[in-house]
C-alpha positions in Angstrom: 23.3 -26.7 -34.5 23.5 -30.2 -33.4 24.5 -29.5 -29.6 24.5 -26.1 -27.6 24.7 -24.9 -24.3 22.9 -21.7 -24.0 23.4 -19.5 -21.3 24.1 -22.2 -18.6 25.3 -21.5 -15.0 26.2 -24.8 -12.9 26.5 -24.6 -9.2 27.8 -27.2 -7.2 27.0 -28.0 -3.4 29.5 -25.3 -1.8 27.5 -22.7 -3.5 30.4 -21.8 -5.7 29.7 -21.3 -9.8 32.0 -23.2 -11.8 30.3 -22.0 -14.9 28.4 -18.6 -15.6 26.4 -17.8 -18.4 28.2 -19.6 -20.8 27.1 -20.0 -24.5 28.9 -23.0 -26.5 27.7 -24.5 -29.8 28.7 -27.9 -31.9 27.7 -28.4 -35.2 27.3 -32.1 -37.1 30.6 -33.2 -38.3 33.0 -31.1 -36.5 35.4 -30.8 -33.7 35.3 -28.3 -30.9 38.2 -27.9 -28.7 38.2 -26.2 -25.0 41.2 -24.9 -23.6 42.0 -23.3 -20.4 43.4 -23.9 -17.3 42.8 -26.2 -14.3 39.8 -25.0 -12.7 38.1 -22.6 -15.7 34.6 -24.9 -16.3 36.5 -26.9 -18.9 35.2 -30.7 -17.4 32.3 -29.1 -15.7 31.2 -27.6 -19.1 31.0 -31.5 -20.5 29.4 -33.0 -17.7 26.8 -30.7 -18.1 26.3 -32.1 -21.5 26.4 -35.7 -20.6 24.3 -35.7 -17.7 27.5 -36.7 -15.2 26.8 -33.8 -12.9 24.7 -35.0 -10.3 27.2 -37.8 -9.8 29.7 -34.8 -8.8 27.4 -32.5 -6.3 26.8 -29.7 -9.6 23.7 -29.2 -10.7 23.0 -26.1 -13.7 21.0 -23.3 -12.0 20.6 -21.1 -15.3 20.0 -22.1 -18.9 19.7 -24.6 -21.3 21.7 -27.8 -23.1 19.9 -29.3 -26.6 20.5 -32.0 -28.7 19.0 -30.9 -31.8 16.4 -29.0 -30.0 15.6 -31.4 -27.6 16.5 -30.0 -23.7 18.4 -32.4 -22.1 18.1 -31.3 -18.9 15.3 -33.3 -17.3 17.4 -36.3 -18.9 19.5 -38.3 -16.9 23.1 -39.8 -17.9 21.6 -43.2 -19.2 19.1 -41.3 -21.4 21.4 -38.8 -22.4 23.3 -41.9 -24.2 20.5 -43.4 -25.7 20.0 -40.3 -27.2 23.7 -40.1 -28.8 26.3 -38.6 -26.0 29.2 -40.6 -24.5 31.7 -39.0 -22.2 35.5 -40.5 -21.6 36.5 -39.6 -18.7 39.8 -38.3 -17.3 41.8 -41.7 -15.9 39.9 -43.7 -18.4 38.0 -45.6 -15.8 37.8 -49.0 -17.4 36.7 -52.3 -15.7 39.7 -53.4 -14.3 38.9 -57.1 -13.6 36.7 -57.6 -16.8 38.4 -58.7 -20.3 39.0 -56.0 -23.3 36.3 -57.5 -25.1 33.6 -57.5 -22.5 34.7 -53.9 -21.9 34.1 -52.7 -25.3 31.0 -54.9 -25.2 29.5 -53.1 -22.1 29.6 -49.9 -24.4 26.7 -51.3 -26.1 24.6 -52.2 -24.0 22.0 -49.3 -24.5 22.0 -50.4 -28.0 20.8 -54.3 -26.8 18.5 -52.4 -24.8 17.2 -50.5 -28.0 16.9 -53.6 -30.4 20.1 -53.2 -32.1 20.8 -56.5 -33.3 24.0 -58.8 -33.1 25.3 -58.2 -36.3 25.2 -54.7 -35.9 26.7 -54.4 -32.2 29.6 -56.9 -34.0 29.9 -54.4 -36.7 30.8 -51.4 -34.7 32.9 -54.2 -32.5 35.1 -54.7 -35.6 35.2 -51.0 -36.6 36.2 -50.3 -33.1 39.6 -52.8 -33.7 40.1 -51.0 -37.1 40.9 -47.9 -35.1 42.9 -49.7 -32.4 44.5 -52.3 -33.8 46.6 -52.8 -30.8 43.8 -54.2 -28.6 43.1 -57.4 -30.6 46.1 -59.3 -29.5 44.1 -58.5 -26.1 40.6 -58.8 -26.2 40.8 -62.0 -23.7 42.9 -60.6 -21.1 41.7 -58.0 -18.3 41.5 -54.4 -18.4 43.7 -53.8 -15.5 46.8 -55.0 -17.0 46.7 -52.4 -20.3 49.0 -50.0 -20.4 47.9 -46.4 -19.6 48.0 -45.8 -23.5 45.6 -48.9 -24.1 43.3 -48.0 -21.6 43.0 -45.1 -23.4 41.8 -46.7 -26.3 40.0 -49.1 -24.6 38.2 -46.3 -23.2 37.5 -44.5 -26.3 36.5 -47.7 -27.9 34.0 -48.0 -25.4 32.2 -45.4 -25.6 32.0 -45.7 -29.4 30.6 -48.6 -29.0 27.3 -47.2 -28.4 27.5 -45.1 -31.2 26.7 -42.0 -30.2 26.5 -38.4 -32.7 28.5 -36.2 -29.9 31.7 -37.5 -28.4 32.5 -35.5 -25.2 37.0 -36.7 -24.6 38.3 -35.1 -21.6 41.9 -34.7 -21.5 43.2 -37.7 -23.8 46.2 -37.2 -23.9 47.2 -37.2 -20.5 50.0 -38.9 -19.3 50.8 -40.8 -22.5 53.8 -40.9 -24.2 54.1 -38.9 -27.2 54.0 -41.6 -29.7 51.0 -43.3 -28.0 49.4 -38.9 -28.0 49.9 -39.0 -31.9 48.0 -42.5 -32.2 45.0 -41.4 -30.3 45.2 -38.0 -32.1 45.1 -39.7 -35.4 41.8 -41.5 -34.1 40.2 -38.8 -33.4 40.9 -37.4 -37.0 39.6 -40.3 -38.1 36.1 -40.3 -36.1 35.3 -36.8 -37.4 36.2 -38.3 -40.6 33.3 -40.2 -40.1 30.7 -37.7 -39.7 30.9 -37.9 -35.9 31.1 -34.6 -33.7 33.2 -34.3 -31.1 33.8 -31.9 -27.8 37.6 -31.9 -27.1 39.4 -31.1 -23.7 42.9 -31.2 -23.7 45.8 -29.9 -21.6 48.1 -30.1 -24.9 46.3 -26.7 -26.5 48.2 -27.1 -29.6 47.3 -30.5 -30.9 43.8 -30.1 -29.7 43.8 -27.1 -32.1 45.7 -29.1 -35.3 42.9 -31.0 -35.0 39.7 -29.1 -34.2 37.8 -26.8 -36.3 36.6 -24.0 -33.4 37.6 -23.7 -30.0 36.3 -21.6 -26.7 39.0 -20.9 -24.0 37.5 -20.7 -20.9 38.7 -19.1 -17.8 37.0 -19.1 -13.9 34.2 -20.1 -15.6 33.2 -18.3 -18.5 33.8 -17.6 -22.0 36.7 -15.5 -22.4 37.5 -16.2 -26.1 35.7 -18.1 -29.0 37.1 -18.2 -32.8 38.6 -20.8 -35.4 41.0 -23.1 -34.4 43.5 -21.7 -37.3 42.7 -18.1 -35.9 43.1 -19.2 -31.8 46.6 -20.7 -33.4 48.3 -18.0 -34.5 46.3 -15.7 -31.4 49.1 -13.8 -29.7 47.3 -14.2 -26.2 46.6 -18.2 -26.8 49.9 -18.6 -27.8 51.1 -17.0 -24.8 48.8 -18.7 -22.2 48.4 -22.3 -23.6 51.2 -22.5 -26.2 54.5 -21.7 -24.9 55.0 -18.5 -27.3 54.7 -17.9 -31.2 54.6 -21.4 -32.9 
């Protein structure tokens, strides 16, 4: 497996668990989805992978995370991505005052850091436009004045930008209009495409499941349910909970 969490409790500063003993694992290539609702671990679960943690008062207490084999845990967030794991946020967090392109450039910077030459960083520059096509008509103007869709992608962009093997996208989709949802969607079917894998959290259970290939729901904090994405489709309890009733 490239990625897995293996047995990992986090604890944040209250003393509360927001995760317990949970077991999670992403292979090369694919798509894993986690569903559940507000509260169940599902954000805490990826900053534990990325490193983002501290910066939220959680720390893990029990277990292990590895990158193909390699703990992470003594890692912090900077190393974490030069080893291959970008987080997007919920809100999308751009640089407001900065342009588009300086934006997308500032996803790279590891990369400079690494030797990565100019060509290269411009490749994945380009690449990045290919999937978004919308942001070239605004590379020179600032971040802050993208619509919430845009950031999105602007966002995402970013974070490719350092071209990482594990994507960790936490919730998307939310608060985007449904035709902007489908565009991002189709993105992301077009990354894994590519070889890259990538951890999905979504609050729209069913198109996180069209596109991934397993999914975990997650509830107060632990594993309640783990199977294909086909399988947690047609599961008369998911479709219940997290799908409105038989698709």
């Amino acid at each position: 497996m490239l990625l897995q969490l293996s047995h990992v409790s986090v604890g944040y500063g209250s003393g509360s668990r927001a995760l317990s003993d949970i077991s999670l694992e992403m292979a090369s290539g694919e798509i894993v989805a986690l569903l559940g609702p507000n509260g169940s671990g599902k954000t805490t679960a990826l900053r534990a992978i990325s490193g983002l943690l501290q910066f939220h008062g959680g720390r893990i207490e029990e277990g292990q995370v590895t990158l193909r084999g390699l703990s992470l845990q003594r890692l912090d967030a900077a190393a974490r991505v030069r080893l291959g794991v970008a987080q997007v946020m919920e809100g999308r967090r751009v640089f407001a005052e900065m342009s588009v392109a300086d934006n997308l450039m500032s996803g790279a910077h590891t990369r400079a850091s690494r030797g990565a030459t100019r060509v290269a960083i411009e490749a994945s520059f380009d690449r990045v436009l290919g999937y978004f096509p919308l942001l070239k008509d605004r590379l020179a103007g600032a971040a802050g004045f993208l619509s919430g869709g845009e950031q999105q992608m602007l966002a995402i962009g970013r974070a490719l930008m350092s071209r990482p093997k594990v994507l960790l996208l936490d919730e998307p989709s939310l608060g985007l209009a449904p035709i902007l949802v489908r565009e991002i969607f189709r993105v992301i079917r077009e990354i894994r495409e590519q070889g890259m894998t990538i951890v999905l959290v979504e609050q729209n259970a069913r198109m996180a499941l069209s596109v991934a290939d397993r999914g975990y729901v997650l509830e107060t904090g632990v594993v309640c349910l783990a199977d294909r994405a086909d399988a947690l489709l047609k599961n008369p309890e998911v479709q219940a909970a997290y799908l409105g009733g038989a698709a």
